[in-house]
Backbone bond lengths (Angstrom), bond angles and torsions (degrees), N, CA, C in turn:
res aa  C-N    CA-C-N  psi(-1)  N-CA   C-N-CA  omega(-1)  CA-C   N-CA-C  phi
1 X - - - 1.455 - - 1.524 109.72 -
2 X 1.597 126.61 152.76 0.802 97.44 -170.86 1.971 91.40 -149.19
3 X 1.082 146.32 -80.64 1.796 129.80 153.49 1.201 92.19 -113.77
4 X 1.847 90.24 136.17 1.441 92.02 168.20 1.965 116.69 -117.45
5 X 1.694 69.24 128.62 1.748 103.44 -172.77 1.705 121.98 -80.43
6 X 1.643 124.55 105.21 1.109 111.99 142.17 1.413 148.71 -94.98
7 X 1.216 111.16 178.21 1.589 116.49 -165.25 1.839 102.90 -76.90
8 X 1.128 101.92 142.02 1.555 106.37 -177.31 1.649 104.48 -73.29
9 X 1.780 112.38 177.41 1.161 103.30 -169.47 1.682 79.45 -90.75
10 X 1.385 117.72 175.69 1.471 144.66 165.88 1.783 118.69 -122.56
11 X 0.927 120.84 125.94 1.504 140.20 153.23 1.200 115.52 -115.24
12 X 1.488 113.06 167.24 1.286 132.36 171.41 1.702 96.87 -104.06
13 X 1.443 104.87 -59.84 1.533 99.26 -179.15 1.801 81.53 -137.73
14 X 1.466 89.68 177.72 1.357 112.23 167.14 1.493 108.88 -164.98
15 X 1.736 117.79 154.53 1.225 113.15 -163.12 1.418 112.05 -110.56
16 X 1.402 136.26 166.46 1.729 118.79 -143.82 1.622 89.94 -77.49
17 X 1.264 139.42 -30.05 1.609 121.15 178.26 1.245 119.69 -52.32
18 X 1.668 107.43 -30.98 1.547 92.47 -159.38 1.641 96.75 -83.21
19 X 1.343 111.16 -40.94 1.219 140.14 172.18 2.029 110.85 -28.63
20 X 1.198 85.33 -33.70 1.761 87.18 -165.50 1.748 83.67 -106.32
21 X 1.049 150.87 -71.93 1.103 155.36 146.31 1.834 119.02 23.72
22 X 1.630 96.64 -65.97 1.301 107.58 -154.04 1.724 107.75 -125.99
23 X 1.346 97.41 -1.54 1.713 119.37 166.12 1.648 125.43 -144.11
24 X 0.537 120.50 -62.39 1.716 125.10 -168.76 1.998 82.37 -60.52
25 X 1.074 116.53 -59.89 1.847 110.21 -149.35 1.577 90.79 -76.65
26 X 1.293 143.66 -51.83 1.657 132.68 165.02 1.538 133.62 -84.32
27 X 1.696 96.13 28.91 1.492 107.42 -174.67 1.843 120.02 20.76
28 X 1.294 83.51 91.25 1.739 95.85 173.28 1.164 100.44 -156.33
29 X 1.685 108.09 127.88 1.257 151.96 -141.73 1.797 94.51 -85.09
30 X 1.928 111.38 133.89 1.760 94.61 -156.71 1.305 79.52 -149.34
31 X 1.435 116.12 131.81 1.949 116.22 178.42 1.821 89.53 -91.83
32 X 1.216 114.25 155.62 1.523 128.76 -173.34 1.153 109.42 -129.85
33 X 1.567 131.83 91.07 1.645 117.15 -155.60 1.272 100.47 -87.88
34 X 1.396 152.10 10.14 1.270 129.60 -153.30 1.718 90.53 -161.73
35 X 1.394 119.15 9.80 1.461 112.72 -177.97 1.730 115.88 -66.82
36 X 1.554 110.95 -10.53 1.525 106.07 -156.27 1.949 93.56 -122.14
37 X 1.098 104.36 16.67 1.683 121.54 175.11 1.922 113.68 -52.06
38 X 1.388 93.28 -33.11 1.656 112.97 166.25 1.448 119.87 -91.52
39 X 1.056 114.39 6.38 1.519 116.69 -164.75 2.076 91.67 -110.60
40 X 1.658 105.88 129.42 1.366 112.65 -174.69 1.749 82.85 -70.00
41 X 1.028 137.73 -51.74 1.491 139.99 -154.92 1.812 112.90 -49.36
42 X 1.301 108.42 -27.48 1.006 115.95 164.49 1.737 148.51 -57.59
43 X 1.422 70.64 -25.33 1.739 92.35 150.17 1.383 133.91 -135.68
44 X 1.720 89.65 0.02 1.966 90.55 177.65 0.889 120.90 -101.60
45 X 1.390 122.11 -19.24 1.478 136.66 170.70 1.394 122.08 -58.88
46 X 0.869 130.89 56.88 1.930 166.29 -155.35 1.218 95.82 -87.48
47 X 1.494 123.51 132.83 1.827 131.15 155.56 1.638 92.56 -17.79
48 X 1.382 107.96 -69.20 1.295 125.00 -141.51 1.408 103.05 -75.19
49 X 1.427 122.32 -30.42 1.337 134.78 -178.70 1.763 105.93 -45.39
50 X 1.810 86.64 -73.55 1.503 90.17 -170.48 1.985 113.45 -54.79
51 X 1.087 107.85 -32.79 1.444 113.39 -170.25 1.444 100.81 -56.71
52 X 0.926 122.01 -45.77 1.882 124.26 179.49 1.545 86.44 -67.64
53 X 0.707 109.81 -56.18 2.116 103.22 -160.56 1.560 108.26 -47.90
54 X 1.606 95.70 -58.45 1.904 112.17 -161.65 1.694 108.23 -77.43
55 X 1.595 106.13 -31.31 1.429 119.03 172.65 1.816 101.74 65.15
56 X 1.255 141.07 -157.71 1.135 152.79 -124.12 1.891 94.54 -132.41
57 X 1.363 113.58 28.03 1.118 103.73 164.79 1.479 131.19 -78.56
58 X 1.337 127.26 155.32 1.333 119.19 -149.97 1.787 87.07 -91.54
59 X 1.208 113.26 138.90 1.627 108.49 167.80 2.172 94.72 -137.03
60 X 1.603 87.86 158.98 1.563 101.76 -163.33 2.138 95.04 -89.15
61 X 1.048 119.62 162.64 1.751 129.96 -149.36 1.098 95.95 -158.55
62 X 1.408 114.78 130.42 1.381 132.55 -147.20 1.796 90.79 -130.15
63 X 1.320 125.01 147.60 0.992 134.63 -175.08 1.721 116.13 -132.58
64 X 1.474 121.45 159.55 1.315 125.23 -172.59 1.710 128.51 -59.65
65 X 1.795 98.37 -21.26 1.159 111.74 -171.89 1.450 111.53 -67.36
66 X 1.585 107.50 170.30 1.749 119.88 -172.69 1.426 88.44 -70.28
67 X 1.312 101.49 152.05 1.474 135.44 179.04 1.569 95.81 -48.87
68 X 0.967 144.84 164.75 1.596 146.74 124.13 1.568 127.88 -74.31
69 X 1.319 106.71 120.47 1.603 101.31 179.81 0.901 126.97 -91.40
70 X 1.259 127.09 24.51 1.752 133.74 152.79 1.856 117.69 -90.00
71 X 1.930 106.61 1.44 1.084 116.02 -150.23 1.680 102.66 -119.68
72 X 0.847 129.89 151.04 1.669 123.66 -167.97 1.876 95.63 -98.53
73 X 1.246 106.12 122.11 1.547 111.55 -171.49 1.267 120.59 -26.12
74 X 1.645 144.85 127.22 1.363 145.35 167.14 1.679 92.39 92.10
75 X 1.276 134.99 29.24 1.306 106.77 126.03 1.174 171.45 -59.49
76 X 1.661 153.97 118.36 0.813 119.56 -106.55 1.792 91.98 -108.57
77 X 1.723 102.32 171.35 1.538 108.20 157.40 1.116 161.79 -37.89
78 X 1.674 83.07 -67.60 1.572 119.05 173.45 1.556 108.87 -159.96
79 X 1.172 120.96 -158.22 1.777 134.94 -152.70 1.683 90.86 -159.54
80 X 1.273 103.95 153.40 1.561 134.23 -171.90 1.382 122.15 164.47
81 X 1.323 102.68 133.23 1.521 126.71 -175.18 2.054 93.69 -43.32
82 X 1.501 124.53 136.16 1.585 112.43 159.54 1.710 111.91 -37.33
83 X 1.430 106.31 -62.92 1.374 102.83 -157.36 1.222 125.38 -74.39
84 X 1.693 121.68 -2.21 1.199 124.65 157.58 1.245 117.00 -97.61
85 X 1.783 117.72 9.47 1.273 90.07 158.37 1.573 135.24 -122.01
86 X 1.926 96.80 6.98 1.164 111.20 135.57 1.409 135.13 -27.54
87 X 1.427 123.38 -65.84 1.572 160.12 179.25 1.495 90.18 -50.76
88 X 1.513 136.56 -71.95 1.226 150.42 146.59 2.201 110.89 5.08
89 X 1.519 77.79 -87.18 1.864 88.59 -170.95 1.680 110.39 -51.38
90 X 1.391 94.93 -35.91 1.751 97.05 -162.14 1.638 105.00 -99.54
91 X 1.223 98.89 33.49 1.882 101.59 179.74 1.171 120.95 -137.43
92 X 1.841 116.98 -21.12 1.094 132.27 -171.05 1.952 114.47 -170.16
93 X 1.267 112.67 176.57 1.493 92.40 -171.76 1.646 111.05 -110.33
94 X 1.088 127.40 142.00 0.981 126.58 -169.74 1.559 107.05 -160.21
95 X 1.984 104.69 166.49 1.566 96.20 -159.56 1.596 108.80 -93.80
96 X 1.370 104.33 -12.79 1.177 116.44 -170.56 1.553 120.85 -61.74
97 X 1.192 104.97 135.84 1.595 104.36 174.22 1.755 106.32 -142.21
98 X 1.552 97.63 -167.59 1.114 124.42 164.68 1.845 152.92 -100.52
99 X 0.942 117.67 101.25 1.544 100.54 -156.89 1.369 114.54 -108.32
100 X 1.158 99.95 124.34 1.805 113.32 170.24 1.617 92.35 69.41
101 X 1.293 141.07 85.82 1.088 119.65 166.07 1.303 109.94 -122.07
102 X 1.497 114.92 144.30 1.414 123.03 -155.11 1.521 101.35 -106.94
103 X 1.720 109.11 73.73 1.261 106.90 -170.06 1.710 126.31 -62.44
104 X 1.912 99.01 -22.75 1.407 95.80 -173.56 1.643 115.22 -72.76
105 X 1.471 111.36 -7.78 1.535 111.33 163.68 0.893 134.40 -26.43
106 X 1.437 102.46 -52.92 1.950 147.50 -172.17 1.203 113.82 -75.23
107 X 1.467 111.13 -33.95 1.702 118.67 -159.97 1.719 104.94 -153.42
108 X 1.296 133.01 50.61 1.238 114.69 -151.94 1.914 97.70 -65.76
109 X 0.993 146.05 -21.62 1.199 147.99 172.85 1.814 101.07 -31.09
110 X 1.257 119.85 -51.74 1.455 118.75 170.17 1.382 123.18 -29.82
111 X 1.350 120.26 -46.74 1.352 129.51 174.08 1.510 107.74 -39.70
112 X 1.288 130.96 -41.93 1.386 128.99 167.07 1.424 130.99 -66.24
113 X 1.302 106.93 -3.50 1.579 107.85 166.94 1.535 111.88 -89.28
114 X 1.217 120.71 -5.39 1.588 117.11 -154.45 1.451 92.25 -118.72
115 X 1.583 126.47 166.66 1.112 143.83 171.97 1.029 138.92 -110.73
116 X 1.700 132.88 38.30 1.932 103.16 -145.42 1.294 129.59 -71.47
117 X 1.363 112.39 157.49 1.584 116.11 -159.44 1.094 109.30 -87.03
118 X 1.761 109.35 81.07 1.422 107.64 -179.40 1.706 112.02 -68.32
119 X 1.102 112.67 -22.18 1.427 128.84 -164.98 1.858 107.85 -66.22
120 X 1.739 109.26 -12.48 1.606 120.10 172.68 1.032 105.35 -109.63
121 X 1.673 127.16 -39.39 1.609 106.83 169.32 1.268 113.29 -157.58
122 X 0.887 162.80 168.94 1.856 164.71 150.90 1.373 107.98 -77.25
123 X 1.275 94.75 156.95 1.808 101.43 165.48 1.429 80.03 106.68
124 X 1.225 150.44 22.11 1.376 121.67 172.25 1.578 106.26 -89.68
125 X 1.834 95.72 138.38 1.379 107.55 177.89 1.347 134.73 -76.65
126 X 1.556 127.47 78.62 1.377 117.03 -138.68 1.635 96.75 -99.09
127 X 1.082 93.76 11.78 1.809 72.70 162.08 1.592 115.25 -114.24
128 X 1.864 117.72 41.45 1.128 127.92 -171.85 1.310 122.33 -139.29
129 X 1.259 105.49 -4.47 1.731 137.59 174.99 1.259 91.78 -16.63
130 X 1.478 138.03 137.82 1.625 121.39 150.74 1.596 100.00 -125.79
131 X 1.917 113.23 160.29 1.284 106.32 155.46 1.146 114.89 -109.87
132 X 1.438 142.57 172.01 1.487 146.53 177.37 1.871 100.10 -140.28
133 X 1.327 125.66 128.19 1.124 160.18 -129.59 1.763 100.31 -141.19
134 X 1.054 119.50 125.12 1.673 114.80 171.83 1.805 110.91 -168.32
135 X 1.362 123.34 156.00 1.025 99.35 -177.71 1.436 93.04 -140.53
136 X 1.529 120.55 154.90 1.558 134.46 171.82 1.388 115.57 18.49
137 X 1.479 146.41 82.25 1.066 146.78 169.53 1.832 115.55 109.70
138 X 1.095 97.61 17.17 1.452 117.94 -171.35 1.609 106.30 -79.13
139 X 0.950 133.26 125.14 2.019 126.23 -169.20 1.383 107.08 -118.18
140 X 2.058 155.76 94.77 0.798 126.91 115.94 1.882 142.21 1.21
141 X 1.153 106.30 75.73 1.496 113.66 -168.67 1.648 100.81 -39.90
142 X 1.754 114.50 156.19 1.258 110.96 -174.44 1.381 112.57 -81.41
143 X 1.264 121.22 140.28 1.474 113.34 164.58 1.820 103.87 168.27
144 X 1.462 130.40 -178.48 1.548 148.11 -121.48 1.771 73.69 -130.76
145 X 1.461 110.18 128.83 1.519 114.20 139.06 1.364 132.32 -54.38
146 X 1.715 120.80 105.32 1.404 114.87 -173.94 1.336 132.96 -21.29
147 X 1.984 114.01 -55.87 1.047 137.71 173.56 1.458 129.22 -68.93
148 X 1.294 91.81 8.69 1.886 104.42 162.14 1.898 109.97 56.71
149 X 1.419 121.99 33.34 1.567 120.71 -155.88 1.376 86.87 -93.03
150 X 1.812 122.92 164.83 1.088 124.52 126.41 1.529 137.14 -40.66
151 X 0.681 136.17 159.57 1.842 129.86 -177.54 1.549 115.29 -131.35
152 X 1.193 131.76 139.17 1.664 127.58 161.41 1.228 97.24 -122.38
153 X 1.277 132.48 112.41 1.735 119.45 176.65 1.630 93.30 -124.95
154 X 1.134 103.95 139.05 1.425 138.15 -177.92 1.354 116.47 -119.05
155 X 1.275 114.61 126.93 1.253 140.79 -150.84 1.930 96.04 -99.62
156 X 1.721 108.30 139.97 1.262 99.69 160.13 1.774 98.14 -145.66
157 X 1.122 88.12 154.75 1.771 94.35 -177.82 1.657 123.13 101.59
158 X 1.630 113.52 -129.42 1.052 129.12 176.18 1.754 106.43 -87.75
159 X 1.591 116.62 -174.68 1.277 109.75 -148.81 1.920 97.97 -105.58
160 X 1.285 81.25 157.04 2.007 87.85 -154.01 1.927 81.14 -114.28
161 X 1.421 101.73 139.35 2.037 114.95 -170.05 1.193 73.95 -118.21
162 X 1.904 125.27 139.64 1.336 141.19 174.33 1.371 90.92 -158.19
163 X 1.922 97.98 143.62 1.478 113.46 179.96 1.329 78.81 -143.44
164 X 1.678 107.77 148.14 1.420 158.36 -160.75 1.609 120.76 -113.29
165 X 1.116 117.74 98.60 1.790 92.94 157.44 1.881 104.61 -144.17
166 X 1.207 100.50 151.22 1.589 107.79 174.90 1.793 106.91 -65.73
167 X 1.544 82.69 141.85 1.218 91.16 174.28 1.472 132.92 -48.56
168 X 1.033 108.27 -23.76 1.866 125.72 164.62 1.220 132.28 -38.76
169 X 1.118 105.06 -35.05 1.854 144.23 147.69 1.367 129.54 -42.22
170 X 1.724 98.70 -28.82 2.049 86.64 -156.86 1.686 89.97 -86.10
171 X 1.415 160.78 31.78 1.042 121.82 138.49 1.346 110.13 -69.24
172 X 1.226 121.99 -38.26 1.587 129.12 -167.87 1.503 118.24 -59.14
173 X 1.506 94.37 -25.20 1.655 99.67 -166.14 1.949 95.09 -99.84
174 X 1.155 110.05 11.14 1.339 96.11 151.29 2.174 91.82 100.24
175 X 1.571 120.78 20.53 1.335 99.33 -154.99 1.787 107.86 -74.01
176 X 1.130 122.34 161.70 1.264 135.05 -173.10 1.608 114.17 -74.81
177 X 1.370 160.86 51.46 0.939 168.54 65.81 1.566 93.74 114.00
178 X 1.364 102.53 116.05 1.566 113.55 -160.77 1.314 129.87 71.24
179 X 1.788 117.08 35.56 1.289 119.15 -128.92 1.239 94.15 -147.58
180 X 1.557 146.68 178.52 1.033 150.09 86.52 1.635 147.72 -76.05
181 X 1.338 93.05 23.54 1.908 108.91 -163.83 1.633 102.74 -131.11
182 X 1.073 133.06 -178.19 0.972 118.30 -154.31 2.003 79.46 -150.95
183 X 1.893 118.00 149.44 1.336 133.50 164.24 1.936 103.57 -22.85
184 X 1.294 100.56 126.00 1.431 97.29 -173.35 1.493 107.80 -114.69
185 X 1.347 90.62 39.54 1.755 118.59 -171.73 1.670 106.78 -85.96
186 X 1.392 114.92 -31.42 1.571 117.53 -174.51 1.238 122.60 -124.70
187 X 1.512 120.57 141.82 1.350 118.18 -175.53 1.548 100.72 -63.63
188 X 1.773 132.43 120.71 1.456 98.86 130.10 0.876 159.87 114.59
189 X 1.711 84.50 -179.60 1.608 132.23 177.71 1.943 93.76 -102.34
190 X 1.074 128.68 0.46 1.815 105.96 156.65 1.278 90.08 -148.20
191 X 1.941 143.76 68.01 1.600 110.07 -172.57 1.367 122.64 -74.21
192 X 1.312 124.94 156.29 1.386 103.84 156.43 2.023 148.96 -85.36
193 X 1.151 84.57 96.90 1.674 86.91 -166.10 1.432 133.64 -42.73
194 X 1.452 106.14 -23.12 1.209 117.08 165.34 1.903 123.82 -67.93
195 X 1.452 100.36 -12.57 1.647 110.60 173.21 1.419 99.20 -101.97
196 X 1.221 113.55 -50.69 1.388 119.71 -176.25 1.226 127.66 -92.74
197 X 1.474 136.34 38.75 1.588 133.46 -160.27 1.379 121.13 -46.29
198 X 1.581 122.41 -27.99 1.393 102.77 -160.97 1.690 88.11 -89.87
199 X 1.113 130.38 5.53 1.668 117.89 145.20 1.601 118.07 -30.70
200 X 1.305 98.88 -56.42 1.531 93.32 -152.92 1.529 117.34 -63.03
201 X 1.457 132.54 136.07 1.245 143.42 170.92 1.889 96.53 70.27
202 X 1.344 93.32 34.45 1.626 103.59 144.34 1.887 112.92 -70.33
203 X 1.553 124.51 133.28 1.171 117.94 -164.42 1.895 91.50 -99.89
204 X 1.305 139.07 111.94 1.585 123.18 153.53 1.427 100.45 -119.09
205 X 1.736 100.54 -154.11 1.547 112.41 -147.26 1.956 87.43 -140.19
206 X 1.367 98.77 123.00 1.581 81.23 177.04 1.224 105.62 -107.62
207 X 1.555 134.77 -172.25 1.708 131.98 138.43 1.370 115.86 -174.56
208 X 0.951 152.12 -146.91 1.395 147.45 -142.70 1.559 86.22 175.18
209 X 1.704 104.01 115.65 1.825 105.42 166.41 1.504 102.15 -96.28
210 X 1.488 117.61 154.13 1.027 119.39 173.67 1.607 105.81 -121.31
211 X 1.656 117.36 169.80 1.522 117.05 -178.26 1.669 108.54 -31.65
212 X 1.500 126.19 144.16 1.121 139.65 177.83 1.563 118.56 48.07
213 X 1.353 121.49 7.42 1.424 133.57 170.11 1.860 107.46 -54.91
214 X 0.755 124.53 134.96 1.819 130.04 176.71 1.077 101.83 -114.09
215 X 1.325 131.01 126.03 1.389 147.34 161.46 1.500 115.42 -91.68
216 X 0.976 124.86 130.81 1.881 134.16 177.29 1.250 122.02 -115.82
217 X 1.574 109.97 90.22 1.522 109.65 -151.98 1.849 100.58 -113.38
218 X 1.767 89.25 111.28 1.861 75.51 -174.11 1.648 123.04 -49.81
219 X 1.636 103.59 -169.56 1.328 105.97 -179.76 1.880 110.22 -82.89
220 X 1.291 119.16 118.84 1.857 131.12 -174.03 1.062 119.91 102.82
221 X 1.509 114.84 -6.74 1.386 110.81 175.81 1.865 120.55 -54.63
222 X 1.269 100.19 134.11 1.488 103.75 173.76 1.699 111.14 -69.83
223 X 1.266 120.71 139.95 1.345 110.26 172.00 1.639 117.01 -144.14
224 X 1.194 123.96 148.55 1.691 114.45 172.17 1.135 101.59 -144.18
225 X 1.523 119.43 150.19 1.556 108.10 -152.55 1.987 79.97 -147.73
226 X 1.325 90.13 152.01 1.945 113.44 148.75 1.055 144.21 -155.80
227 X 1.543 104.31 136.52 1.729 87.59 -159.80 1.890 105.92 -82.06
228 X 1.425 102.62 126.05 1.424 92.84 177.92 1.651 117.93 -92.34
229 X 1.166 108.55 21.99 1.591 132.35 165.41 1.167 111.17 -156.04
230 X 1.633 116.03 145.86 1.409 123.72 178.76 1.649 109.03 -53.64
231 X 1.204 109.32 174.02 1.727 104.48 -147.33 1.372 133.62 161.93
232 X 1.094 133.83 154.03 1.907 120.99 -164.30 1.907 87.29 -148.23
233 X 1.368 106.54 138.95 1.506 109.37 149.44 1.441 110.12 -111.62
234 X 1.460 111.55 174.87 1.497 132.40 169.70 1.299 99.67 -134.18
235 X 1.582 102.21 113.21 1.294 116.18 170.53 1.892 109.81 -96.87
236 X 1.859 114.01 140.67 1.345 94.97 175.70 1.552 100.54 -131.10
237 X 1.114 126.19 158.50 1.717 121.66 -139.24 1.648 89.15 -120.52
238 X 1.231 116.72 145.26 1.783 125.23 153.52 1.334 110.40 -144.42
239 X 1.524 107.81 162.01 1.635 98.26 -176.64 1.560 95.07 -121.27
240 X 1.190 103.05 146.81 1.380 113.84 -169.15 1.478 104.03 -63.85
241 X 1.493 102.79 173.16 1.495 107.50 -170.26 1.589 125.82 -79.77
242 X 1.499 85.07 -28.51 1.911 116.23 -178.28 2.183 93.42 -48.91
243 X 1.243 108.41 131.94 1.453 108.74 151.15 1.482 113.99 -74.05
244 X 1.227 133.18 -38.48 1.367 119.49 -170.14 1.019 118.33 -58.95
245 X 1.755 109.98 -41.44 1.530 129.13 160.27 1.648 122.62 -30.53
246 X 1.793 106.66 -27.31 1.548 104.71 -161.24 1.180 87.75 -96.97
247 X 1.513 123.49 -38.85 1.389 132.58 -165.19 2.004 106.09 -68.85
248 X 1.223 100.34 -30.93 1.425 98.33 160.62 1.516 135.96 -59.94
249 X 1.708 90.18 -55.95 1.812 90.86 160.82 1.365 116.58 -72.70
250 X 0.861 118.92 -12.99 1.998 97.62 173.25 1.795 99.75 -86.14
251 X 1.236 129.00 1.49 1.114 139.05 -163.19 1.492 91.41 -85.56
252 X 1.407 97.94 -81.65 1.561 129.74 175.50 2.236 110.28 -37.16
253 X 1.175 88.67 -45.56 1.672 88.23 178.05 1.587 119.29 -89.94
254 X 1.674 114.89 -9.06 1.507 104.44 153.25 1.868 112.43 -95.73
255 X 1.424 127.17 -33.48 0.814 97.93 -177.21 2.025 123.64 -96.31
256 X 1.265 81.40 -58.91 1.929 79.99 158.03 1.207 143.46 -58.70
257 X 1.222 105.46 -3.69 1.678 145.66 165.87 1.606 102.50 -79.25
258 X 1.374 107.66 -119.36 1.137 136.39 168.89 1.483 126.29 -13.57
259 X 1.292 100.11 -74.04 1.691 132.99 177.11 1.734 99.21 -50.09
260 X 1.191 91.20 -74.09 2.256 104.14 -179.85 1.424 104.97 -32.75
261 X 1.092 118.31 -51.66 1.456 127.83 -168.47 1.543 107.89 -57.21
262 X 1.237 108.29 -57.83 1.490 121.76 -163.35 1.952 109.23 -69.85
263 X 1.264 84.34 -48.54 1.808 101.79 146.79 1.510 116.54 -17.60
264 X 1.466 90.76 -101.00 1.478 104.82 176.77 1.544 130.53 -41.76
265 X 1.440 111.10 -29.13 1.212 105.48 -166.32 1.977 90.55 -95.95
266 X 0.904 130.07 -26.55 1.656 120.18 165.04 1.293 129.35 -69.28
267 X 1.399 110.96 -34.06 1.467 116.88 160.89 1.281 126.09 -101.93
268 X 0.860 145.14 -4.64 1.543 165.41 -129.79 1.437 100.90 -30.82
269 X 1.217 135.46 -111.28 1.479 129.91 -174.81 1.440 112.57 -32.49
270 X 1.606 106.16 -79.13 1.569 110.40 176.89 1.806 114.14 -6.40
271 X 1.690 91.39 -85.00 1.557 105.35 176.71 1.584 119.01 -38.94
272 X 1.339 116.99 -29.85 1.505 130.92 -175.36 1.675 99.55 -58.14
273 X 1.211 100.87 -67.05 1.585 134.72 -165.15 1.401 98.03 -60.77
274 X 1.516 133.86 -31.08 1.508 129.76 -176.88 1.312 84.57 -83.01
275 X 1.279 131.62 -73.47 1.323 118.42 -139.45 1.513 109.89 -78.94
276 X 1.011 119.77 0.46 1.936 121.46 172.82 1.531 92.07 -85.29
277 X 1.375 131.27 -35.94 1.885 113.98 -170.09 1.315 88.74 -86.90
278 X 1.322 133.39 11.79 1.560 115.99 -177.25 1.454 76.73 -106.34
279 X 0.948 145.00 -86.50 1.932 145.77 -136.68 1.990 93.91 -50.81
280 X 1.703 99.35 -38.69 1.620 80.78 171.26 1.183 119.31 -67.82
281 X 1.610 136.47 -42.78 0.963 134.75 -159.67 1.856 115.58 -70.82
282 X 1.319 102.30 -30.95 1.236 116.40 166.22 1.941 111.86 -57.18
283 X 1.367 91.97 -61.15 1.392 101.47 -170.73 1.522 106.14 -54.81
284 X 1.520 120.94 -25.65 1.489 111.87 169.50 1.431 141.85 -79.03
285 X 1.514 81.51 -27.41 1.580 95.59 161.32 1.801 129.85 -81.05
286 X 1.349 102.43 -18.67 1.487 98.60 174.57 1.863 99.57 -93.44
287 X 1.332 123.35 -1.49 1.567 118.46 174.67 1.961 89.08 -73.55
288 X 1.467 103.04 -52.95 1.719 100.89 -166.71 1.194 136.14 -35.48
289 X 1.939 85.89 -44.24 1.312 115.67 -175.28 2.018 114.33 -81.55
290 X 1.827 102.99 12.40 1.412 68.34 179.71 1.470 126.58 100.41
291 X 1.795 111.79 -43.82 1.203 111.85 -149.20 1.799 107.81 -111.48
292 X 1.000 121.23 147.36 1.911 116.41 144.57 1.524 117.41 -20.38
């Protein structure tokens, strides 16, 4: 055995009662196939579209490899013009992507193709919109958004593979201790349980987004994503209603934020090397115990 994965719920639409009811108020994660049906972006947002828009600006490309621990988390690879690396994802496969990119910077005119669904909840942060960019074999490492937000990410292109688990989980899943990411030691989408045991009969949620698919990913959810075709999402951010929730992310963004960083870059390996025998040691003791 090795995690066991169910299928997410599916809609076409849903209306804000059921919506707040049966997702937003018990955070459970809901694909929305038809939420972005009003959105011009849904069909204008073209390889070719953005490449005229974003033009030959240089943006930073993130790759599959382990983090570096002399390096403050999400540093990047390499550098490339946007429009060649558009040309890049949608031609051939590669690991490189894009993270968090704040395309309306570049183009704020974009803001008019998109819709947000005020009609499911308020509080969306629209001056935080990001896109993320990846092409054929490209892996989002697993792990919890620092800032603890709700999520709607919307899919454009080829088909995007995402696995799910509640935060309840991350000792089991191996998380990094002072961290929001989890040992970047195991595939997955195949792990091996025999290295990694307290994997096994981990419970998540898998699915495959396709063009204009919306994903609704509560606030802590663990996630790891790949694009198995070149491809861009639009993620749009809210913060839940809970205060403890806010008081967490400002928690989470001075110390696992902040703190981690400063960490790493004074100890760099050393510190690396403690805190990976700690996420195992954790992860063995909550397998012992039985527990999430």
């Amino acid at each position: 055995m090795s995690f066991i994965l169910h299928p997410i719920d599916t809609v076409d639409t849903i209306s804000p009662q059921d919506f707040k009811k049966n997702y937003l108020d018990p955070r459970r994660p809901l694909v929305i196939k038809h939420l972005t049906d009003n959105w011009a972006a849904r069909e204008k947002w073209t390889p070719e579209f953005l490449k005229q828009t974003v033009g030959n600006k240089e943006v930073p490309l993130y790759d599959n490899s382990k983090a570096d621990p002399s390096k403050p988390i999400n540093s990047s690879a390499a550098k490339m013009p946007f429009d060649s690396y558009i040309d890049l994802i949608m031609s051939q496969p590669t690991e490189l992507r894009i993270f968090f990119f704040n395309i309306f910077k570049q183009a704020p005119q974009l803001l008019n193709d998109i819709v947000l669904p005020k009609d499911l909840m308020g509080g969306f942060l629209e001056s935080m919109p990001a896109m993320f960019f990846g092409g054929s074999n490209s892996v989002t490492f697993l792990h919890y958004d620092i800032d603890l937000p709700h999520i709607f990410h919307t899919h454009f292109g080829g088909r995007k593979h995402i696995i799910l688990f509640e935060n309840k989980w991350k000792r089991r899943l191996y998380c990094i201790p002072n961290a929001t990411y989890a040992l970047e030691d195991y595939d997955v989408a195949n792990p091996d349980i025999k290295k990694f045991p307290a994997l096994d009969g981990v419970e998540g949620i898998e699915l495959f987004l396709e063009h204009g698919d919306t994903l609704f990913m509560p606030t802590g959810y663990w996630h790891w994503m790949k694009y198995v075709e070149g491809g861009y999402s639009l993620s749009l951010r809210a913060w839940d209603a809970s205060m403890a929730r806010k008081a967490a992310s400002v928690y989470n963004l001075a110390i696992k934020g902040g703190v981690d960083s400063v960490l790493k870059m004074a100890f760099k390996g050393s510190y690396a090397r403690y805190r990976e025998k700690l996420a195992v040691k954790w992860a063995d003791r909550a397998l012992a115990a039985g527990k999430p």
